[in-house]
C-alpha positions, 0 to 999 in steps of 0.5 A: 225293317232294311226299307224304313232304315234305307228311307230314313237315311235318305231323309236324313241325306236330304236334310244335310247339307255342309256348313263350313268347318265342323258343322252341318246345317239341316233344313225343316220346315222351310227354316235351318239349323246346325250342328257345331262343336262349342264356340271357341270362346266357351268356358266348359263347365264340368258336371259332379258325378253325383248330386251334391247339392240340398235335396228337397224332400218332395222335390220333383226335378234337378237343375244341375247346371244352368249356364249362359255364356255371351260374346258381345265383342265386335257385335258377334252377339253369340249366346251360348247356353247349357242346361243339364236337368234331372226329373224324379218323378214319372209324371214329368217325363212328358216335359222333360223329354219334350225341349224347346229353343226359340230363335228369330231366323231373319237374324239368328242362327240356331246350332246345337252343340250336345244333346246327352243322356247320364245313365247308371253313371255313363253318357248316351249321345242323344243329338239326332237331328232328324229328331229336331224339327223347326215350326212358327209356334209364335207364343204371343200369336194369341196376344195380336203379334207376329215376331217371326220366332221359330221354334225348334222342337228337340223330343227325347226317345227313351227317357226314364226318372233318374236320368241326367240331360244335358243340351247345350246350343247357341243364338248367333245374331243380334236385332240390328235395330237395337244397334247393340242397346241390349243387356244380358240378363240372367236367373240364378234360382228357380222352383226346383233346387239348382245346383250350379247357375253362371252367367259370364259376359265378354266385351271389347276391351276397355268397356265399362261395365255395370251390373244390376242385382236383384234379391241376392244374386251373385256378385260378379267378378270382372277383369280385363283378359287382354281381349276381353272384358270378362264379366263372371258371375257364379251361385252354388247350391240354390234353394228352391223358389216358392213363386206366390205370385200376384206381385205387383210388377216391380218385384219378382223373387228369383235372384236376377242379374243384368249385364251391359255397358254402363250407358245414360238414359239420354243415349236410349233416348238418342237411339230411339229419337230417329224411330219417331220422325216428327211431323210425318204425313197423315192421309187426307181424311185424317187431316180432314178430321184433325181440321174438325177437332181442332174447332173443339173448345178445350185441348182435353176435348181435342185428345179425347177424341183423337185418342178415341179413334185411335183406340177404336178404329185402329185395332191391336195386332203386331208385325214385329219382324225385324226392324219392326220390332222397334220402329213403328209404321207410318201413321197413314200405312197404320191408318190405312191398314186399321191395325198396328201394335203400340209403337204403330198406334202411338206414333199415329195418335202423337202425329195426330195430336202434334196436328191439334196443337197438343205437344205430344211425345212417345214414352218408353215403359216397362208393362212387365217390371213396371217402376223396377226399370228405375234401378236397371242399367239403361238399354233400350230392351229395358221396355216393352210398351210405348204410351204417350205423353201428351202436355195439357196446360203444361200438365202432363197427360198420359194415355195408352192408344192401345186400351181399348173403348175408353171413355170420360176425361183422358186426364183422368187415364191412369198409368201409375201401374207403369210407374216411371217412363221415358219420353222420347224427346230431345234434351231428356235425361232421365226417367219421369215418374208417372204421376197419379192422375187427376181426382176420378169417380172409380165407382161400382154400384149394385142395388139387387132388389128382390120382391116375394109373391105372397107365397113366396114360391116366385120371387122378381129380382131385380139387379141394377149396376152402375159403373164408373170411371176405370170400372165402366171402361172395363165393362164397355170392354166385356160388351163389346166382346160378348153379346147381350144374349151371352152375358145375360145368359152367363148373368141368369146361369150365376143367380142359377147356382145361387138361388136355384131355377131362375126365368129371365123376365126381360133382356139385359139391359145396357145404358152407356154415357161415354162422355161421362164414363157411366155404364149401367147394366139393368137385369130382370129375373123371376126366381121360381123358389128361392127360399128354403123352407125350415119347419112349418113357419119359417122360410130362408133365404142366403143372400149375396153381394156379388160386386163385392166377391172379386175384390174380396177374393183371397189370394192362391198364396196366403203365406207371403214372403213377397208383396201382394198386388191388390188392385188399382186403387182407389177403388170403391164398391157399393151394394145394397141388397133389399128384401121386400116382405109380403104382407105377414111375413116377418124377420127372425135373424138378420145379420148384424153389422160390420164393420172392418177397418184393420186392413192398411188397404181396405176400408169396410162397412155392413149396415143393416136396416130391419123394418116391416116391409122390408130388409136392407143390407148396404155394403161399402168397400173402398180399396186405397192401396195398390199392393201391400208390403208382406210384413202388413199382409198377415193383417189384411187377409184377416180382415178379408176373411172377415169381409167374406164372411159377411158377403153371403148372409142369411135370412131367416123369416117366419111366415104366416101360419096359413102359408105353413098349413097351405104349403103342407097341403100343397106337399101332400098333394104332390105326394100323393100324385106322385105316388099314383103316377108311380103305381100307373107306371107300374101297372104298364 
């Protein structure tokens, strides 16, 4: 025991290292953090002895404090955080003893100011930094992009339910190149009660402020303190949020606030003007290209095919370190290197276009808040996406270069989703609303044929489907992905859990015109005994409309108090299903049809077609809205539901009676080797 306490203080010696007055600096991992009392400028915040706020009755966790503190004056650009939490439940211990805090080192400073534990009413210090370890676990690696992010890793020996945590730190350090275009924004609510949420923001003095509230956050209280503008705002006893999720982008449901200085659009647009120099140089083989395509008889033909090698040749990956958080590559170091994020992509596929005489211009969008940036206070951390605006006959064109194996008319490219952008352009400002896009065939057609033997103990399947439009870039997307081998191995696995054992009969086949934006995909299979036998003539068999399940799938959270996203609309499904009857078979039940037109969003239809050699089912689906009001979702879901339950019908057919008296024989005979292959097992 005296070595490993005699080795850990030495490890400890190594870490420290002193600071400057009142703090410690400690070195892990190659990154450093301190220790330090609460910055001077901090309005402490006291805790209530005991829980005074709501108690849920199956609440498994406590905020009792939530509270950020900025100073912005004299761009120290100093965040200071403390949180004070309570787990109830023992399967939470695991995360609540594990913090986390993420900074970026290249132009942050981390310090930790109290880590502490409230039990049986008395406060154990629990900050100990040898217990803190720092590591690049970039969250968004996965997503191609690198932004330097450290995170340091605080884990809480001995924590048990009941107890009280409170971690208080700080982030010293803005990005520069945002050149203080940055707001604060803050959530007052949470899935758990909170007891006490604040939000308080110091400015230079003199600073006009404007604040952005969102689904009844507190109003703030501002004044001028002699060297500050004070910005204060405040929630007490907050309900817990029940997140039902798939909201369209625009809407969240916490209460949500966002400070910064009162600013225009236009000096947004002056900030970001300088990031995209006009008429940077290309390498010869693009300016090469660039001299072929502009022979191309139309400026639409001329944007497909730059957008087309941007988005094909140039893949998606990040390097947002820095100033490169903002400021976009070169076009040749984009080009020369093959990859680069959305600003990198973007500015090569504007300089390429400028170059084919198409004007062009990057455009700031929001992928998270979508059209809700219309309301915010401007700042240049509003957006997290650049696009391009491209004008054809005075038209405006917008395409993303980072989508991938589109194909078709680029007029055709719809961005709706993001519903307002800003054009990095002189002269602009405001907004400009993201227009829906020319008319398009936004398709998929499915046509499953299914042909019995006489017998009807094999049955070719036959399953044809075509997709068009968004839906065609969508599947190009899957195949380049997966392999023929894979997705028909994942296609005959589905028909498998359907139908039963299932022999592929030939190989995926794919046809894909990308001038046209059709692909279709072509699947044979031989189904050995798809058909339940019901008594001595009747056969059955449960069909289903497999284009159609994605769309019809009901949401996670059918009790609505938000918007529910959809889809983008317009979209429309096709599928028909044919069943071919061997010769005497016949149909006993069949579905009737359908038709569901009480949803605001949905257009539905089953159409049913009986005749001697064959049934036939065709369903219809046309999805016309992107998102519902909730008042209108009760509504919707019940006619969903009511597409559901038709998308797996069934069929029932009789059979001739020597069919019956041929399987009863063939039963019989199974039987009885079965038996006789049971007693010689039996006799070894």
């Amino acid at each position: 025991m005296q070595k490993l306490l005699v080795s850990c203080a030495l490890a400890l010696a190594a870490l420290l290292s002193v600071a400057g007055a009142g703090a410690e600096e400690f070195h892990n991992g190659g990154f450093a953090f301190s220790v330090e009392p609460v910055p001077g400028f901090v309005v402490e915040r006291e805790l209530p002895d005991t829980w005074t706020g709501r108690d849920e009755p199956d609440s498994k966790w406590r905020t009792w404090l939530s509270d950020r503190q900025s100073d912005r004056r004299q761009d120290r650009n100093v965040v200071y955080s403390d949180l004070a939490y309570q787990v109830l439940s023992p399967s939470l211990l695991g995360e609540a003893g594990r913090f986390q805090v993420m900074f970026k080192p290249e132009y942050q400073s981390l310090a930790f100011h109290r880590v502490q534990v409230r039990r049986d009413g008395a406060w154990i210090d629990r900050l100990d930094p040898s217990a803190i370890s720092l590591a690049r676990r970039e969250s968004d690696f996965e997503d191609g992009i690198t932004d330097g992010s450290v995170t340091a890793l605080l884990v809480l020996p001995d924590l048990r339910v009941g107890d009280l945590v409170r971690i208080a730190w700080s982030l010293e350090g803005g990005n520069p190149i945002l050149a203080g275009h940055e707001a604060d924004w803050y959530r007052f609510d949470w899935v758990n009660p909170v007891l006490d949420a604040s939000l308080r923001v110091l400015w230079d003095p003199g600073t006009r402020i404007e604040v952005h509230r969102e689904n009844g956050a507190p109003e703030p209280v501002v004044r001028d303190t002699g060297d500050a503008v004070e910005v204060v705002l405040q929630s007490h006893d907050a309900p817990r949020v029940v997140n039902e999720n798939q909201y369209p982008a625009w809407y969240q449901p916490f209460a949500l606030a966002q400070v910064a200085p009162r600013r225009r659009w236009s000096e947004v647009v002056e900030w970001a003007l300088p990031l995209y120099p006009r008429d940077a140089p290309l390498p010869a083989e693009l300016e090469r290209k660039a001299g072929e395509w502009a022979r191309l008889p139309t400026p639409q033909a001329r944007l497909a095919a730059a957008l087309r090698l941007v988005q094909d040749e140039v893949r998606y990956f990040g390097q947002e370190i820095g100033d490169s958080s903002h400021r976009p590559a070169p076009p040749a170091i984009t080009w020369e290197r093959r990859y680069g994020d959305c600003k990198d992509k973007t500015y090569l596929l504007v300089t390429l276009l400028r170059r084919l005489g198409i004007e062009a211009v990057p455009a700031l969008v929001s992928m998270k808040n979508g059209r809700a940036i219309e309301s915010y206070v401007p700042s240049a951390s509003d957006f997290d996406h650049v696009v391009v605006r491209a004008l054809i006959d005075g038209v405006p064109v917008w395409v993303d270069a980072t989508a991938s194996l589109q194909g078709g008319d680029p007029r055709a490219s719809d961005l709706t989703r993001y519903g307002a952008a800003l054009p990095v352009e002189p002269g602009r400002k405001a907004l400009q609303p993201i227009a829906a896009p020319q008319p398009s065939d936004r398709r998929v057609e499915a046509v499953q044929t299914f042909e019995p033997s006489a017998t009807g103990t094999e049955t070719s399947l036959v399953v044809r489907t075509t997709y068009r439009g968004v839906r065609a870039n969508g599947i190009r997307s899957v195949l380049a992905h997966n392999t023929r081998e894979e997705l028909s191995r994942q296609f005959a696995d589905y028909y498998r859990k359907l139908y039963g054992a299932v022999r592929v009969e030939a190989p995926l086949e794919v046809s894909d015109d990308r001038e046209a934006n059709v692909v279709v995909l072509v699947e044979t299979y031989v189904l050995q005994q798809p058909f339940v036998r019901q008594g001595t003539g009747t056969r059955v068999i449960d069909l289903n409309a497999g284009a159609l399940q994605g769309i019809a799938a009901l949401p996670t959270a059918m009790s609505r108090k938000g918007p529910l996203q959809l889809g983008d609309a317009p979209l429309e499904f096709r599928e028909q299903i044919t069943l071919r009857l061997p010769e005497g078979w016949a149909v006993s039940a069949s579905p009737q049809a359908v038709r569901v037109d009480s949803s605001p969003a949905v257009d539905y239809s089953l159409s049913v077609s009986r005749k001697d050699e064959a049934v036939e089912l065709a369903y219809d689906l046309k999805l016309k809205q992107d998102f519902l009001e909730s008042e209108t979702v009760p509504g919707h879901l019940a006619a969903m539901r009511e597409v559901r339950d038709s998308l797996n019908p069934r069929i029932v057919l009789s059979v001739p009676e020597a069919l019956g008296v041929s399987e009863r024989k063939r039963r019989l005979q199974e039987l009885v080797r079965s038996v006789m292959h049971g007693d010689k097992e039996g006799d070894e």
